[in-house]
Every structure is written in C-alpha cells, then in structure tokens.
C-alpha positions in Angstrom: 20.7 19.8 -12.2 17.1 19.2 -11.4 14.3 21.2 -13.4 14.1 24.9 -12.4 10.8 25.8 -12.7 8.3 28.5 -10.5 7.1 26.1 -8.0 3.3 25.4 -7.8 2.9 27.7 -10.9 -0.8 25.2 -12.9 -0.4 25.4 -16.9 -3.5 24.2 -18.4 -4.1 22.7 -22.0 -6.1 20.7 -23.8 -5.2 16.9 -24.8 -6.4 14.6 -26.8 -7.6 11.0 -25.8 -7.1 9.5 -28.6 -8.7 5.8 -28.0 -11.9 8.4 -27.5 -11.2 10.7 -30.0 -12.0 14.0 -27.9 -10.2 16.3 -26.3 -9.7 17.0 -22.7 -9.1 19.7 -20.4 -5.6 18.7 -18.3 -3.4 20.9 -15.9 0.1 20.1 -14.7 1.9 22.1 -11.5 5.3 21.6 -11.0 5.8 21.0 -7.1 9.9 20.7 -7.4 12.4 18.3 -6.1 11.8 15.5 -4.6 13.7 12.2 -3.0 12.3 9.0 -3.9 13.5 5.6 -3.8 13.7 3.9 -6.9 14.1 0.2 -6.9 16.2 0.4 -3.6 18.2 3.5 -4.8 17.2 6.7 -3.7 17.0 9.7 -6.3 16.4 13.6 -6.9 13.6 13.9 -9.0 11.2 16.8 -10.3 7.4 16.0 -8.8 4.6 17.2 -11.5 0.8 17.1 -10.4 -1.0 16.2 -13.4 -4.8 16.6 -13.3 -7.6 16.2 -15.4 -11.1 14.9 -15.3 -10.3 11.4 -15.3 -8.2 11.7 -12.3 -5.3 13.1 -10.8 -1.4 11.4 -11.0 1.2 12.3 -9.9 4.7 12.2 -12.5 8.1 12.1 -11.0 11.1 13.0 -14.2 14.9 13.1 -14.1 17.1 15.7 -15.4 16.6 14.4 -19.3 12.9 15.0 -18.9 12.6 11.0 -18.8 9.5 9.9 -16.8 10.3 7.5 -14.2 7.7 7.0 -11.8 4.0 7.7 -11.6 1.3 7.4 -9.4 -2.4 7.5 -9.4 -3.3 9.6 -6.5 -7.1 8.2 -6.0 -5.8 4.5 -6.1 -1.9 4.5 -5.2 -0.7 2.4 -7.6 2.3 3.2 -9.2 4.4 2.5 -12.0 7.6 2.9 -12.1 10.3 2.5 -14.8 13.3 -0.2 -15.3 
C-alpha cells in the first residue's frame, strides 16, 4: 500500500551540495496520499514537502520509494518520470 507515515510530522537534516561543497539545512513533511495524473494515467502516490533554503519542491513517490514526479513550488515546473 501507500507509505504510512504521521502526516505533516517535518524531519530536518543536513545535506550536502555537493557541486558547492557545503552543507545545507533541508526539512521534508510527509503530507500523505495523493491522486495525480501521470502521463494520462491517474495514480496513488505519497506527497513529501521538501524545503530548504534554495527553495521549496514538492516530491510525489510510489509504493517502492521510486520518485516519480516533482515540482518546484515557486516556479511550477515539474518533472516527471518515464
């Protein structure tokens, strides 16, 4: 089934850019299922807000934890997966 997680529950950590070579503050909230259509198909997916101070995206997984579709919340665009 989809991810079971406590709903809007922020884990923050520290990541490393490593083009940069420094480390940066990032948090991720799970905010839990959600229906999304996928190149004309629509799917159950587990939303993830993903913030840091470069920006904010949102990251939409499947059940294997695969990242499918994201989205940069400030511009829109999105990428999403073959």
């Amino acid at each position: 089934g989809i991810l079971q997680c406590p709903l809007k529950q922020e884990v923050k950590f520290g990541a490393l850019n490593a083009h940069s070579q420094i480390s940066i503050p990032v948090s991720l909230t799970f905010l839990g299922p959600d229906e999304v259509e996928i190149h004309g198909v629509q799917q159950k997916l587990s939303k993830i807000d993903l913030k840091s101070d470069s920006g904010d995206w949102f990251l939409w997984v499947n059940e294997q934890f695969k990242l499918i579709r994201i989205e940069d919340v400030d511009t829109g665009t999105e990428i999403v997966r073959d």
